[in-house]
N, C-alpha and C positions, 0 to 999 in steps of 0.2 A: 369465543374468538371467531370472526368471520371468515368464511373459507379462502384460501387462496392468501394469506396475510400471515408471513412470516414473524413468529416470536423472537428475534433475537439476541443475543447478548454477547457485547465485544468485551475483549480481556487485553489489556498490555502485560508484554512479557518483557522483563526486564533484564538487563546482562546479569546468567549465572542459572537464570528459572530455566525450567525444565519444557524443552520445546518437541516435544512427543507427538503431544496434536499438530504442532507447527508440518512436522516431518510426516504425520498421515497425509496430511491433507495435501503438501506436493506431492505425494505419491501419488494420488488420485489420479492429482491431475493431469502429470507427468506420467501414467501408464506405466510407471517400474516402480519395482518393490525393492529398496534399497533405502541408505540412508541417506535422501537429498541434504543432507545440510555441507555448509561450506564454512569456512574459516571466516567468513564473515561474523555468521550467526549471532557468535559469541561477541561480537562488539557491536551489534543493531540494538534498535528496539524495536521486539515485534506486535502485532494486531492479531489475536484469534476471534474468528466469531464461532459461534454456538448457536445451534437452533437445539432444542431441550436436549441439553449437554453433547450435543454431536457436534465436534468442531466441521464447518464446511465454509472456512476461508481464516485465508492469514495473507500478511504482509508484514514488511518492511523497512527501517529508516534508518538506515547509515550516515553518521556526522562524519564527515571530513574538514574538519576548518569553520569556515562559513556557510559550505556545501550543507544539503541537506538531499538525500537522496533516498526516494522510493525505488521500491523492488523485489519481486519476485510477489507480487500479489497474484492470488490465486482463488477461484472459488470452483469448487466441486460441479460436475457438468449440470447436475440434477438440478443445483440451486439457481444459475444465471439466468440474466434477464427479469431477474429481482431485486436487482437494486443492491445487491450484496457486497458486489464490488465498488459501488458509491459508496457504503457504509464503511469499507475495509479505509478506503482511501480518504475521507472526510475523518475519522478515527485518527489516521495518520496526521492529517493536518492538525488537527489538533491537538497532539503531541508537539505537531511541531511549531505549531503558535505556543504552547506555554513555554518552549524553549527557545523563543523571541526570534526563531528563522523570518529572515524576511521573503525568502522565495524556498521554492519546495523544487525539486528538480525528479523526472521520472524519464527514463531511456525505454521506449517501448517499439513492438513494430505496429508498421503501417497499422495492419488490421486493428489496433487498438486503438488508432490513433482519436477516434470520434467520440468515445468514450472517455478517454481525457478530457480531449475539448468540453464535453458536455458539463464537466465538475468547470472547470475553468481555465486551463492548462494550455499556453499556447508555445508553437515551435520556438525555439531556440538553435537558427544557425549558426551562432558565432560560438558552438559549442563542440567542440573535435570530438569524434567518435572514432573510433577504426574499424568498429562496426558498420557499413554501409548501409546494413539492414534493420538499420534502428532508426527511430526519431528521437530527437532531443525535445524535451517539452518542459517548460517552466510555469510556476503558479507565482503568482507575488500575491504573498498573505495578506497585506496590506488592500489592497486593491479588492481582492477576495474576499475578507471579511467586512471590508467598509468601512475600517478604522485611521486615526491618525495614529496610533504608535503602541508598541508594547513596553510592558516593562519600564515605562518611565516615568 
């Protein structure tokens, strides 16, 4: 293996699996030692990655309807700037093409906002927030992958 090139290996967690890595790994990143998870959790689908068995990123994909939503991606300080959090989130899309989402939708702040962009993600104003401190940002799979159509 050449130096500086991360081995890694993503996992989907599915409603009911055991999200233990999921819950280190916000801790990390989040600086408290608690049980980050929310009532969400248990109705996502999540993303863990693994560099030789050490989870150091996860995320998230809540369905609501037609909605498809990311969030709460996270990678460990030590790992960023490695491309980790493109792997966390292209993972995600790809969950959520095989479930024929036609847009992927993620609420981030500013500071993140370039990093979206750079996967493909662009603002969505016509999307209410009560957040002021967020951005709205949408992917259209379609577009994204280069495809005419799923699932059909």
């Amino acid at each position: 293996m050449k130096e500086g090139k991360l081995m890694l290996e993503g996992r989907y967690l599915l409603f009911g699996d055991d999200y233990g890595d999921v819950i280190k790994v916000r801790n990390q990143c989040l600086d408290v030692d608690c049980n980050s998870n929310d009532s969400m959790d248990s109705e996502a689908i999540h993303v863990i990655v693994y560099e030789n068995n050490h989870p150091i990123a996860c995320g998230r994909m809540l369905i609501r309807g037609e909605d498809f939503l990311f969030d709460r991606i996270y990678v460990i300080e030590s790992k960023r700037r490695n491309r980790v959090g493109d792997f966390v989130v292209r993972l995600l899309i790809e969950k959520a093409n095989l479930m024929c989402a036609e847009d992927v939708l993620v609420s981030c702040k500013e500071d993140s906002r370039v990093f979206f962009e750079s996967i493909g993600f662009r603002e969505r104003r016509d999307l209410c927030d009560r957040n002021k401190d967020q951005v709205n940002m949408c992917l259209n799979l379609e577009t994204f992958l280069n495809k005419k159509s799923c699932c059909k």
